[in-house]
C-alpha angles and dihedrals in degrees: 000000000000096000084051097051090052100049092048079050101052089041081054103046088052095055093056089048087057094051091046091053098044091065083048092052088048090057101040085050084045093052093050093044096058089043090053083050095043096043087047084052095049093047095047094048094042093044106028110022102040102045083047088053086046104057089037089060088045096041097147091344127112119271115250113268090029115136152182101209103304091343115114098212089178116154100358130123131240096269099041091054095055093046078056088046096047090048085049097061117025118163092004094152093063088059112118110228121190109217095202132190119171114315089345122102127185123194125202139137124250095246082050075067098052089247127162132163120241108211109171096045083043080054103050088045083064093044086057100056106117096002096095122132098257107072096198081057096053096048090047090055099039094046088051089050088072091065099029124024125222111251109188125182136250117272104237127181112205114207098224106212096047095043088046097049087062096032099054083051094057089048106050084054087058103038124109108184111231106245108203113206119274138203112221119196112211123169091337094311133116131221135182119223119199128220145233138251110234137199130204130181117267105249099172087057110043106064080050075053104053092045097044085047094045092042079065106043084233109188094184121096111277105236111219129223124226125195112236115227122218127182101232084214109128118215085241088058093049094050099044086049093056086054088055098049090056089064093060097049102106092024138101143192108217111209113212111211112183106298091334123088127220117191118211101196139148109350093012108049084042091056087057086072131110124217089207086058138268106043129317107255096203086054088051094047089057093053094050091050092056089047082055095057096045100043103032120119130193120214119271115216125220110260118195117174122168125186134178088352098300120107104241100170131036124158124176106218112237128203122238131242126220134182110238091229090187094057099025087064086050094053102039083055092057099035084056098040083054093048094054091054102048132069090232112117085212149034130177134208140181116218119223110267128206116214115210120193123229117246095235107050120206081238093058091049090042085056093056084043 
């Protein structure tokens, strides 16, 4: 009977403990059930609501953090922000700007640049930012904005004539033209000239300069930037050059022109020479334009005139005679590239010719004969 007792105590007790659970298991289910709920109303109201709130408020306004130059231009329209621009920068063409290099100093005013602001297209740029066609790249952008604001320049037109008429002042003052090495030929002696290093303004720079410098009303000196110019003729080059020009010294390339010579000999062979190895083509190019314009001919026409029955005119047409300058370059390269190589103190070549007929041929004047 004891045994019994204690079995019907411990079923019963079970059967307590699973009630009991069953209330613990409710709430549990409960307590998830209004997190799931919470977390679902947080993440529609942090994704969906609030960026729906936010574009509403900056419906064809200007996003927060964006800026022209030092101008907050957040949450206005178009029109409002350039009404703010305009204000900004008033009589901005009469502002006298110092282009500065070195110990040189040149003062102007910004309408003496041809500069004007341009307030309604600086005005759209900022309406544009984060409204591009690519939404991962919006948000980015927008969401950067917060740490670091958008500063956009200043749209500036530039009237080209009259910037252009200042601007090319101030660089020829600062010019120094680049000298490549040479090689002079004096009494059969060579001698290598050095060059010398060059500067030039920075065009591509300095219009990037004066809107930078007038998107931030600066009212320091600009300061401008110069390229600097370096021969990329190596010492070795120069030297071996020189070798080369040695070897030319007592020859000559004969140019054949029709039925005239033309001799390219001492300064001027020499001159023919690259310092990069094997002739310079632009120097070639050169020689073969002023062959050109010596040995050119247009085509004469046939003349018959005949008065009182007496022939008082006859003239026989005659073709032209043209350079090829294309092929002629091409020849004049080889023919010298041979001469260097040989023994021989001379070579000759013929340059390619074009014939051009004349517009009145002698046959035509034989047939009103």
């Amino acid at each position: 009977m004891v045994k019994q007792k204690s079995t019907h105590h411990k079923a019963h007790s079970h059967k307590v403990e699973v009630q009991q659970q069953k209330p613990a298991k409710n709430k549990a289910f409960r307590f998830v059930t209004q997190t799931s709920i919470w977390a679902t109303v947080f993440l529609l109201v942090f994704f969906i609501i609030l960026p729906l709130l936010f574009l509403l408020m900056f419906n064809n306004r200007v996003y927060p953090k964006i800026l022209i130059g030092n101008i907050n231009l957040a949450g206005k329209t178009v029109n409002q922000a350039t009404t703010e621009i305009e204000s900004q920068y008033k009589d901005i063409e009469n502002k006298t700007i110092n282009l500065t290099f070195e110990n040189q100093t040149w003062e102007t005013t910004l309408s003496n640049l041809g500069v004007k602001v341009d307030s309604s297209q600086s005005a759209k740029n900022a309406l544009l930012i984060g409204r591009g066609d690519n939404l991962t790249t919006n948000v980015k952008t927008l969401v950067d904005a917060w740490q670091n604001p958008v500063s956009l320049p200043v749209v500036v037109s530039f009237d080209d004539s009259v910037y252009n008429a200042f601007i090319q002042k101030v660089a020829d003052e600062i010019k120094i033209p680049l000298v490549e090495p040479s090689i002079i030929l004096d009494d059969k002696t060579i001698t290598l000239v050095a060059g010398r290093d060059g500067r030039e303004l920075n065009y591509d720079k300095l219009q990037s300069q004066i809107i930078n410098w007038i998107t931030y009303q600066d009212s320091n000196p600009l300061t401008l930037l110069v390229k600097e110019l370096k021969t990329d003729i190596s010492e070795n080059e120069q030297n071996q050059t020189k070798e080369r020009a040695q070897l030319l010294i007592d020859k000559k390339l004969t140019v054949i022109i029709s039925e005239q010579y033309y001799d390219v000999e001492g300064q001027e062979l020499i001159s023919l020479l690259s310092f990069h190895g094997g002739y310079d083509l632009d120097s070639i190019s050169s020689l073969s334009a002023n062959l050109a314009t010596a040995y050119d001919k247009p085509p004469q026409d046939a003349a018959f005139n005949f008065e009182n029955g007496r022939v008082t005119v006859f003239r026989p047409g005659k073709d032209g005679q043209n350079i090829d300058r294309d092929k002629s370059v091409l020849t004049l390269d080889e023919s010298l590239i041979s001469l260097e190589a040989t023994t021989s103190a001379e070579a000759k070549v013929s340059v390619p010719i074009v014939k051009t007929a004349p517009d009145i041929s002698t046959s035509e004047v034989n047939s009103v004969i």
